[in-house]
N, CA, C and O atoms as CSV, one atom per row, in Angstrom:
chain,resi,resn,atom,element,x,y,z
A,1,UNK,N,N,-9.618,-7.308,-13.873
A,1,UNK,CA,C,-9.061,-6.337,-12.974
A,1,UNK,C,C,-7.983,-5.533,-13.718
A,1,UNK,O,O,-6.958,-5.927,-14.275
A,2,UNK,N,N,-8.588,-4.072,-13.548
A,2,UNK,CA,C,-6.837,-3.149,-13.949
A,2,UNK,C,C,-5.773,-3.604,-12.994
A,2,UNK,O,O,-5.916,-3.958,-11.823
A,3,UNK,N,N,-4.594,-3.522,-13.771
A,3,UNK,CA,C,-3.291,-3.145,-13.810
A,3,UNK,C,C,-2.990,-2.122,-13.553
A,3,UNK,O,O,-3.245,-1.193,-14.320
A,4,UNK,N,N,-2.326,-1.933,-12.353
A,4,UNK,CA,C,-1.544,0.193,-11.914
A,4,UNK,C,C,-0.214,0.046,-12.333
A,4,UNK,O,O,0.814,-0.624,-12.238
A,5,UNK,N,N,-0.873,1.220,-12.950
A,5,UNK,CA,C,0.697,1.808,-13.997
A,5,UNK,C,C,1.076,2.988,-12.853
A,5,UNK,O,O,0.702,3.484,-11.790
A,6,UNK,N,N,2.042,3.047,-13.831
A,6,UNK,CA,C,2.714,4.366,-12.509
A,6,UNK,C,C,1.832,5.799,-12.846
A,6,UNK,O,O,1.487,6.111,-13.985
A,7,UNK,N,N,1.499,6.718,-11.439
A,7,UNK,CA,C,0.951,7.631,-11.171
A,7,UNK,C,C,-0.720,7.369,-11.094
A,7,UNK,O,O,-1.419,8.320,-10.745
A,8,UNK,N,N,-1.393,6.000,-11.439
A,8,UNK,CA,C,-2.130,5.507,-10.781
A,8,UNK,C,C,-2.737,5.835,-9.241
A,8,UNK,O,O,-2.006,6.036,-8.271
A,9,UNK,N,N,-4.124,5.852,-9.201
A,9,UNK,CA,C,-4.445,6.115,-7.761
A,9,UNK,C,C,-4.917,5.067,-7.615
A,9,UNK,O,O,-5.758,4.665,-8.419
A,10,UNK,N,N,-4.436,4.148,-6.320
A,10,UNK,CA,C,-5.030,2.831,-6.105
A,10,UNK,C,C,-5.345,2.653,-4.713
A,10,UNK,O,O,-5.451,3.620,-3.958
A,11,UNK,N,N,-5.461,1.759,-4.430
A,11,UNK,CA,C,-5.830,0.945,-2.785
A,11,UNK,C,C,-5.164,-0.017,-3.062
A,11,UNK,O,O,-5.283,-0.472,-4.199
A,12,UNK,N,N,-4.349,-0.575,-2.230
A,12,UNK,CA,C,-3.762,-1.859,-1.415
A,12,UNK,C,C,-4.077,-2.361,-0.260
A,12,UNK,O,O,-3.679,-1.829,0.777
A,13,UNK,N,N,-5.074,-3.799,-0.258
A,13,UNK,CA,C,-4.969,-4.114,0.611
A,13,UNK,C,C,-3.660,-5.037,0.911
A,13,UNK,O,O,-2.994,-5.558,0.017
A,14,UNK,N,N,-3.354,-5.179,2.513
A,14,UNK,CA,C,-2.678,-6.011,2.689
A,14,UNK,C,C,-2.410,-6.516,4.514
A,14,UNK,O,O,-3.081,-5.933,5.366
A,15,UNK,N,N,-1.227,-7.798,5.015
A,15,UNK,CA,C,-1.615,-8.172,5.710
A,15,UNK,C,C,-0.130,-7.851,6.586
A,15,UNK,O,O,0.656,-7.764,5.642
A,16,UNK,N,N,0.363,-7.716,7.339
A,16,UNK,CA,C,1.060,-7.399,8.385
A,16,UNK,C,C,1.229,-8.123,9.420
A,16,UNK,O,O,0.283,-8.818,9.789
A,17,UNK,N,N,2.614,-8.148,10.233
A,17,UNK,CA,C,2.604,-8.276,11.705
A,17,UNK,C,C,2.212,-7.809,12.796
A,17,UNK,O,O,2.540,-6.626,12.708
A,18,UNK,N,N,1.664,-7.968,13.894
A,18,UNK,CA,C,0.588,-7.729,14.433
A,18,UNK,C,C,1.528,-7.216,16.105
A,18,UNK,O,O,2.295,-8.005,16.656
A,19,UNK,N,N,1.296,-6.063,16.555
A,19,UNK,CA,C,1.958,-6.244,18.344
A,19,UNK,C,C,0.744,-6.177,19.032
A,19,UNK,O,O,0.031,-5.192,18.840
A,20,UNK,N,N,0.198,-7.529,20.216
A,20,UNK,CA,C,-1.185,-7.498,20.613
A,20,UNK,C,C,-0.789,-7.502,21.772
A,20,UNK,O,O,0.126,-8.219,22.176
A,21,UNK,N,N,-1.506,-6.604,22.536
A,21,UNK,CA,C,-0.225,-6.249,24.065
A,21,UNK,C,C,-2.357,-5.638,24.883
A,21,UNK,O,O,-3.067,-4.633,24.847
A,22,UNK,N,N,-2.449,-7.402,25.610
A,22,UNK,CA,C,-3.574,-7.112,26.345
A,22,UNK,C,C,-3.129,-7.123,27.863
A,22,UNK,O,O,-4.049,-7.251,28.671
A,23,UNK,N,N,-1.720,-6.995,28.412
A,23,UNK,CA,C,-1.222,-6.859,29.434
A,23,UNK,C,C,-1.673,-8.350,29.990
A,23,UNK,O,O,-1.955,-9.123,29.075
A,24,UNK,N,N,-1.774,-8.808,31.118
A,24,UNK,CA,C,-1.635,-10.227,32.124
A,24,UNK,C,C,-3.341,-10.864,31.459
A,24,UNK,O,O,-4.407,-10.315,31.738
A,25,UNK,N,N,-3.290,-11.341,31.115
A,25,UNK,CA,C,-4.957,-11.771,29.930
A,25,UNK,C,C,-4.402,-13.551,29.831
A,25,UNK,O,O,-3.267,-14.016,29.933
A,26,UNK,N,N,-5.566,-14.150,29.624
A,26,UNK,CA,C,-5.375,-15.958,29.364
A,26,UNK,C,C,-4.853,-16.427,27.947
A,26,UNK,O,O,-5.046,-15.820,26.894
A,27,UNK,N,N,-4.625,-16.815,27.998
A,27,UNK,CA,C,-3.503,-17.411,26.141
A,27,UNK,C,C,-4.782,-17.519,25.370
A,27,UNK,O,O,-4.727,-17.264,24.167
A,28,UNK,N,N,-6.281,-17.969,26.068
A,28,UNK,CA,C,-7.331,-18.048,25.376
A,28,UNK,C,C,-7.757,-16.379,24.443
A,28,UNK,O,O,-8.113,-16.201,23.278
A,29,UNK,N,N,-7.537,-15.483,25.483
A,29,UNK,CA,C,-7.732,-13.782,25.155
A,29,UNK,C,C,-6.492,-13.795,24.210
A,29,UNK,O,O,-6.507,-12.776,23.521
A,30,UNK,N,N,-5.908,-14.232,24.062
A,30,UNK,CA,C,-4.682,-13.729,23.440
A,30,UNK,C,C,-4.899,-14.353,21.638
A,30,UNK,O,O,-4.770,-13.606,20.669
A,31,UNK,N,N,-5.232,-15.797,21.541
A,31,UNK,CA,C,-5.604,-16.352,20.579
A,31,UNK,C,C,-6.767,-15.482,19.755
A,31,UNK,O,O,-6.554,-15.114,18.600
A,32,UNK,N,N,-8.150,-15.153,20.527
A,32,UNK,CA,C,-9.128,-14.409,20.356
A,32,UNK,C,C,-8.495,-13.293,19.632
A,32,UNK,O,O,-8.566,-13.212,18.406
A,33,UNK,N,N,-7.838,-12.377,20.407
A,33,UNK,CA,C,-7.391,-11.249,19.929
A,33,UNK,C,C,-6.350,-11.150,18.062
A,33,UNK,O,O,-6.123,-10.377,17.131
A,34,UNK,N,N,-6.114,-12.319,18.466
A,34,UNK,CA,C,-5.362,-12.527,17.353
A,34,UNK,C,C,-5.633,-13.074,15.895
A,34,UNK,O,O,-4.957,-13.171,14.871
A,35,UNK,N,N,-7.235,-13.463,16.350
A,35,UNK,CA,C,-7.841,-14.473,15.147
A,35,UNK,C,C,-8.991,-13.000,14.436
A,35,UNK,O,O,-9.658,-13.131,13.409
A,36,UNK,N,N,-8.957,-11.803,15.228
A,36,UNK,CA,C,-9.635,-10.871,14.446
A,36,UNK,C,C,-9.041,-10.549,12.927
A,36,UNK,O,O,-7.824,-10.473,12.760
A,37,UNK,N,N,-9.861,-10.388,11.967
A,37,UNK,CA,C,-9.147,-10.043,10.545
A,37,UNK,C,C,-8.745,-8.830,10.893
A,37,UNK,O,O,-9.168,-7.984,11.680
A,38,UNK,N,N,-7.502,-8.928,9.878
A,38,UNK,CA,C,-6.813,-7.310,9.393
A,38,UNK,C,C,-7.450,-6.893,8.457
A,38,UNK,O,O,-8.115,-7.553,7.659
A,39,UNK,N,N,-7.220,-5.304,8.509
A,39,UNK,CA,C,-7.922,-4.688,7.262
A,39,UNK,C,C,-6.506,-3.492,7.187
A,39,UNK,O,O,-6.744,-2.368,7.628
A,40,UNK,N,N,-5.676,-3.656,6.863
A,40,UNK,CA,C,-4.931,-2.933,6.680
A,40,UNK,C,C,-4.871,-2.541,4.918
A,40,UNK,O,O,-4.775,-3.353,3.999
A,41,UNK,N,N,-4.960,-1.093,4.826
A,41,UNK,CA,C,-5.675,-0.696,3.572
A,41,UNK,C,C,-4.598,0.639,3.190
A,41,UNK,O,O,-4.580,1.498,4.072
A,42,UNK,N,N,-3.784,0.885,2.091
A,42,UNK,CA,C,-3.104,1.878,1.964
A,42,UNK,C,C,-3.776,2.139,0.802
A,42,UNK,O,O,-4.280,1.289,0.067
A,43,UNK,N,N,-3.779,3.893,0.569
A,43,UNK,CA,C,-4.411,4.190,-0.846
A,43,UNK,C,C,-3.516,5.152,-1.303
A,43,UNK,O,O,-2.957,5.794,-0.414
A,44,UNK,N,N,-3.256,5.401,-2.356
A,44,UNK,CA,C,-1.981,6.890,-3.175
A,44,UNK,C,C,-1.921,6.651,-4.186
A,44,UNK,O,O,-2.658,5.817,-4.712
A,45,UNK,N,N,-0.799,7.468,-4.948
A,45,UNK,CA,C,-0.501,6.671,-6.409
A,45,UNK,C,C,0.496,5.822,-6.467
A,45,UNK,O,O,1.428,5.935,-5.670
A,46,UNK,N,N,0.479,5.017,-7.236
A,46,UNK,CA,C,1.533,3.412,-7.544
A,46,UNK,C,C,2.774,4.139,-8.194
A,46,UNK,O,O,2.636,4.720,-9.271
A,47,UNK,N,N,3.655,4.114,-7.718
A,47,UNK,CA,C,5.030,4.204,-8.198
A,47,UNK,C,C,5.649,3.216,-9.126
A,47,UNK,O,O,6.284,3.470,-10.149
A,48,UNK,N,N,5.324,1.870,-8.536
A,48,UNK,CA,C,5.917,0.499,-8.567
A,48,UNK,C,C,6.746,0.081,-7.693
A,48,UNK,O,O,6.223,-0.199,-6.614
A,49,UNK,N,N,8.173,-0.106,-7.785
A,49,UNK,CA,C,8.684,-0.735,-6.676
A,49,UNK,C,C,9.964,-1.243,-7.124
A,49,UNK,O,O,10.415,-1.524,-8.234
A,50,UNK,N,N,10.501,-1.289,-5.731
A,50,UNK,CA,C,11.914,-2.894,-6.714
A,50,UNK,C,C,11.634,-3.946,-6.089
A,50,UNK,O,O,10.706,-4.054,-5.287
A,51,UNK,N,N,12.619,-5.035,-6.485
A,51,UNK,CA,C,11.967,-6.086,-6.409
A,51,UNK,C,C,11.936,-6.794,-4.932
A,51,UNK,O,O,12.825,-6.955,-4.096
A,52,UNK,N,N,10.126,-7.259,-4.957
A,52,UNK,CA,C,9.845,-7.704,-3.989
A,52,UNK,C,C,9.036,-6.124,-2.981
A,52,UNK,O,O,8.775,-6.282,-1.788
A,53,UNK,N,N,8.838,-5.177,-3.460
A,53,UNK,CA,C,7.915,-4.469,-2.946
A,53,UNK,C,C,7.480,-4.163,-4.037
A,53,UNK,O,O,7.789,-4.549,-5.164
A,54,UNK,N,N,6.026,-2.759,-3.337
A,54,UNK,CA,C,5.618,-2.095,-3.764
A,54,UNK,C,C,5.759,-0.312,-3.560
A,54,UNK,O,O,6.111,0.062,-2.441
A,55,UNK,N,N,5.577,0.405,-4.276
A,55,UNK,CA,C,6.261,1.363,-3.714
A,55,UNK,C,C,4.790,2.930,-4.352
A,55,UNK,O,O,4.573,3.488,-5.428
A,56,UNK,N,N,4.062,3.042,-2.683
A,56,UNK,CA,C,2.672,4.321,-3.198
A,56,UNK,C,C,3.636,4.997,-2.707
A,56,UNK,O,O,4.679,4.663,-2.144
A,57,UNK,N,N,2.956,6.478,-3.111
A,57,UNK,CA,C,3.638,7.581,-3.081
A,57,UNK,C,C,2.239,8.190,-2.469
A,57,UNK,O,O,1.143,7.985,-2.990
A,58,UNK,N,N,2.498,9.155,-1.002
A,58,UNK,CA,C,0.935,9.401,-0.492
A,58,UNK,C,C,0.775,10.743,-1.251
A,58,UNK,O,O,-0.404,11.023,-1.469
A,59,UNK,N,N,1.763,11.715,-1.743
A,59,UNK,CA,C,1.328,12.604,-2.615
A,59,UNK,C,C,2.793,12.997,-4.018
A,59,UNK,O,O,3.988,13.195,-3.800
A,60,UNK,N,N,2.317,12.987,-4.883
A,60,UNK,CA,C,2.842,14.011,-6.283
A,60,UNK,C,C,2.997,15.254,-6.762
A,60,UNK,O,O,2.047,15.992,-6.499
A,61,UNK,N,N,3.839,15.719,-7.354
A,61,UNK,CA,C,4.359,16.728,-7.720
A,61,UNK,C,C,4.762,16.632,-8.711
A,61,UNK,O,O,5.966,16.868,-8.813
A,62,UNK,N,N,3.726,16.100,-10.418
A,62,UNK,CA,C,4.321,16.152,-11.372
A,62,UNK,C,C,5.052,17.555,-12.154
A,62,UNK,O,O,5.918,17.264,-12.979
A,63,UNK,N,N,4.843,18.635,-12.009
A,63,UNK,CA,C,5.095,19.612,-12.845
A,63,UNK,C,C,6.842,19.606,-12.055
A,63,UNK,O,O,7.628,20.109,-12.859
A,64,UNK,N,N,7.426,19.246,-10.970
A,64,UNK,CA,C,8.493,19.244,-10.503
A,64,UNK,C,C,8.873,17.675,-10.485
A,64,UNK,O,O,9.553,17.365,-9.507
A,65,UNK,N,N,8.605,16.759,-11.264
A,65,UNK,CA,C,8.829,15.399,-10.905
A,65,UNK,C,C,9.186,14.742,-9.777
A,65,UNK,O,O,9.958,13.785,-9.818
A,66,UNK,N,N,8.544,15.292,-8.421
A,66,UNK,CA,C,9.090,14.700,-6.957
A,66,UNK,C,C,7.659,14.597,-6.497
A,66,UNK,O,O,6.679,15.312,-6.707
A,67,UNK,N,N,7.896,13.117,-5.574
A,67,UNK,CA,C,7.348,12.553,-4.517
A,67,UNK,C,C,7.197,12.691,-2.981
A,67,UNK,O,O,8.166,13.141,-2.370
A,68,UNK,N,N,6.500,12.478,-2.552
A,68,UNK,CA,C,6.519,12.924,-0.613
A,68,UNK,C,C,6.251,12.055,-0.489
A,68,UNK,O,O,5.504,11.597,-1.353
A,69,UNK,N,N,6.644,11.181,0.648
A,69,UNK,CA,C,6.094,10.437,1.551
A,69,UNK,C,C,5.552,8.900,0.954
A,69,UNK,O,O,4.400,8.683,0.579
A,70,UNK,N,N,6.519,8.037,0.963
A,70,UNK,CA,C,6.126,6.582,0.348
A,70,UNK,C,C,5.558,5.490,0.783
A,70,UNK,O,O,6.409,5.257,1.643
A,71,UNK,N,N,4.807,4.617,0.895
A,71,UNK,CA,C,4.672,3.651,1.872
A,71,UNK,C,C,5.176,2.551,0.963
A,71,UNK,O,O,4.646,2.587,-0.148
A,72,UNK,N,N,5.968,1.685,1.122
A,72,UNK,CA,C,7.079,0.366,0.482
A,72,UNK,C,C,6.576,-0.711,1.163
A,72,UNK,O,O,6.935,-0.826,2.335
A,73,UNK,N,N,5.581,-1.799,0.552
A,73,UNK,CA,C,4.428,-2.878,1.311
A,73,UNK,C,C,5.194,-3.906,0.372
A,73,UNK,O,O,5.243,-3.849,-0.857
A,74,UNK,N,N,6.020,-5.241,1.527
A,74,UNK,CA,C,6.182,-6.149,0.394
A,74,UNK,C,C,5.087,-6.783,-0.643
A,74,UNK,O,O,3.915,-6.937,-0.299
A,75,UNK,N,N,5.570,-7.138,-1.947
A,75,UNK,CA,C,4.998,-7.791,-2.653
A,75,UNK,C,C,3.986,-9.123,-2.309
A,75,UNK,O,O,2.876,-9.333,-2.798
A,76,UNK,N,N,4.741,-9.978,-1.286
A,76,UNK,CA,C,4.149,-11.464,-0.406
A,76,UNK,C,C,3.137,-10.979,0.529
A,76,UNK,O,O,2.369,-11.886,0.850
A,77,UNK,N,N,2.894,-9.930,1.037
A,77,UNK,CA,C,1.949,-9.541,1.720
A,77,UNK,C,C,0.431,-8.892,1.453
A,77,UNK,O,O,-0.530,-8.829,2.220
A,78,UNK,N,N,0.586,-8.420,0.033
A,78,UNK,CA,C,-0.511,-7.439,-0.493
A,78,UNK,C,C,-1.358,-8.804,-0.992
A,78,UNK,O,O,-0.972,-9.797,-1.608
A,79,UNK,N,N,-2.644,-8.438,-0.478
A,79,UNK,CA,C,-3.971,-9.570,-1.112
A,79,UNK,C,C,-4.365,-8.479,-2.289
A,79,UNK,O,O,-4.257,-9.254,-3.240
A,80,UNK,N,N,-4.552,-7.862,-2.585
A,80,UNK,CA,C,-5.506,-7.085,-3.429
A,80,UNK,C,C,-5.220,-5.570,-3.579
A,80,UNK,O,O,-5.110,-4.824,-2.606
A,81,UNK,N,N,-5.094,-5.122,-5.023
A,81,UNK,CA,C,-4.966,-3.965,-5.460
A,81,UNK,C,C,-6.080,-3.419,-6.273
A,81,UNK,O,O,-6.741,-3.963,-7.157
A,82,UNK,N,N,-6.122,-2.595,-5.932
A,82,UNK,CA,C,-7.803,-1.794,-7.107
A,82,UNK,C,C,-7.212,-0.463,-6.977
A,82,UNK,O,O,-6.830,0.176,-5.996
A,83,UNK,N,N,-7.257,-0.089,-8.903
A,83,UNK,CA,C,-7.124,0.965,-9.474
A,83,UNK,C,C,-8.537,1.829,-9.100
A,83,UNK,O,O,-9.726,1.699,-9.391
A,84,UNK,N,N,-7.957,2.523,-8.512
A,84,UNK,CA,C,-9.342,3.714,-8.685
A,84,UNK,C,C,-9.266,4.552,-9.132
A,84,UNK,O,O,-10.284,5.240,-9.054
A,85,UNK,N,N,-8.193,5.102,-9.848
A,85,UNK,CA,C,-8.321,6.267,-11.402
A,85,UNK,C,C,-6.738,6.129,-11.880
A,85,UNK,O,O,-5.649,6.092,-11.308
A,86,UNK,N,N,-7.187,6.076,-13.160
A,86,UNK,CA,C,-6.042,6.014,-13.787
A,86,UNK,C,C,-5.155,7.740,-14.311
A,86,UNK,O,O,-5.778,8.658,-14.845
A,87,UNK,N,N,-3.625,7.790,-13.975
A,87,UNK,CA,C,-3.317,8.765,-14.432
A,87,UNK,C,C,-3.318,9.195,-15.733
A,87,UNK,O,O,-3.629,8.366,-16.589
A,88,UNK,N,N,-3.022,10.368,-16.086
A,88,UNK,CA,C,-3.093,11.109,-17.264
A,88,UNK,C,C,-1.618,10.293,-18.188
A,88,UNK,O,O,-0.979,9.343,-17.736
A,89,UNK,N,N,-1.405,10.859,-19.299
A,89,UNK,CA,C,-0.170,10.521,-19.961
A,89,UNK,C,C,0.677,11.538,-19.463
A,89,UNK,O,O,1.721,11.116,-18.965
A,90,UNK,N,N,0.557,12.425,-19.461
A,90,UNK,CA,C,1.132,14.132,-18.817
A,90,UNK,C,C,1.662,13.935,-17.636
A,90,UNK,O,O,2.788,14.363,-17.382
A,91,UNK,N,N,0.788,13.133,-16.578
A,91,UNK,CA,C,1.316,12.525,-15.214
A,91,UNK,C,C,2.165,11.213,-15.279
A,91,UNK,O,O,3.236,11.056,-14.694
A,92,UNK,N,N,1.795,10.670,-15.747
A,92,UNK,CA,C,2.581,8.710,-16.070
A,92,UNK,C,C,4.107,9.574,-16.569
A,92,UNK,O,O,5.098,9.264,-15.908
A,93,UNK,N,N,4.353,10.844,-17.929
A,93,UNK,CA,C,5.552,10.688,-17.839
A,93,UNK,C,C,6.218,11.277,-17.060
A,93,UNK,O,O,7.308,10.815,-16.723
A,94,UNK,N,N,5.783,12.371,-16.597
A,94,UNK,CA,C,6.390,13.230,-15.344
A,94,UNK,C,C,6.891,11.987,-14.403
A,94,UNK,O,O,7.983,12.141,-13.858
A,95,UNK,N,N,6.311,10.993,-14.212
A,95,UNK,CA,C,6.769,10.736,-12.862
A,95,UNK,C,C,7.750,9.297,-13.527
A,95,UNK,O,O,7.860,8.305,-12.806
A,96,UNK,N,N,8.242,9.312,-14.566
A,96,UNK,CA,C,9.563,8.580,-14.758
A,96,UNK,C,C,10.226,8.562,-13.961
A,96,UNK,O,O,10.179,9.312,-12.986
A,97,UNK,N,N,11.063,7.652,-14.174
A,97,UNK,CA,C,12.519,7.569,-12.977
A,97,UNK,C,C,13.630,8.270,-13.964
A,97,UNK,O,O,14.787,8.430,-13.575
């Protein structure tokens, strides 16, 4: 498996807290509801993170070195990352810190 370097376009899966609100329902409906898998799936480029997250960026602006819009997924929560294109060198340094 690749490794995402920064400016990376990847997918993260990962797993979350859940609000399951079936209004007046049996603890049995409630268990049910709760034993469905998550598929909670973020995709952008990999920033990296500090420690104990991760840190996508949903879009880039290398020729101005700025970011929009981040999603920050702890580290303990993400099952699985897949690189799906790797950035340029031109992009990786633009987007230094």
């Amino acid at each position: 498996m690749k490794r995402a370097r920064r400016g990376d376009v990847v997918e993260v899966e990962w797993a979350d807290s859940e609000h399951i609100a079936l209004g007046w329902a049996s603890t049995s409906a409630y268990v049910k509801a709760a034993s469905a898998p998550q598929a909670y799936r973020t995709a952008g480029y990999w920033i990296g993170g500090a420690t104990g997250h991760v840190l996508i960026a949903l879009s880039i602006d290398p020729a101005n070195r700025h970011i929009t819009h981040a999603m920050s997924i702890p580290r303990a929560v993400i099952r699985k990352t897949t690189v799906l294109g790797r950035a340029s060198k031109r992009v990786r340094k633009a987007l230094r810190p």
